[in-house]
Phi, psi and omega in degrees: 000094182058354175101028181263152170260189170283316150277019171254017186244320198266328149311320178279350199255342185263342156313274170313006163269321205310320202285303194257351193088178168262003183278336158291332200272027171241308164300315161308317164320300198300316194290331176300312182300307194320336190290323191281342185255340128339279168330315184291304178331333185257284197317272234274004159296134158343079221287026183290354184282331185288345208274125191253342199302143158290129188230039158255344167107215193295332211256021184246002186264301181285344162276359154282010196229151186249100170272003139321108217254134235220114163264140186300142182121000000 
């Protein structure tokens, strides 16, 4: 795993309690997991919220637009 050990996971874990304590790590645990569980959440959903295509095609792009040309000023 990336090339870390057991001590160095057990080095990294007593930094991070001496930094938060033990009264943040049941809150940090939780946000995380929510974050990691969010995440999965997303990545495995449907992307229709993404899909931007017109879906009369080009000719619903020019009826928004004002092609008449105007001098500036």
């Amino acid at each position: 795993m990336f090339g870390i050990g057991i001590p160095e996971l057990v080095i990294i874990l007593i930094i991070i309690l001496i930094i938060f304590g033990t009264g943040k790590l049941p809150e940090i645990g939780g946000a995380l997991g929510k974050g990691i569980r969010n995440f999965r959440k997303a990545s495995h959903e449907t992307p229709e919220e993404i899909d931007v295509t017109p879906e009369d095609g080009a000719d619903s792009a020019s009826d928004n637009h004002d092609t008449t040309s105007k001098p500036a000023g």
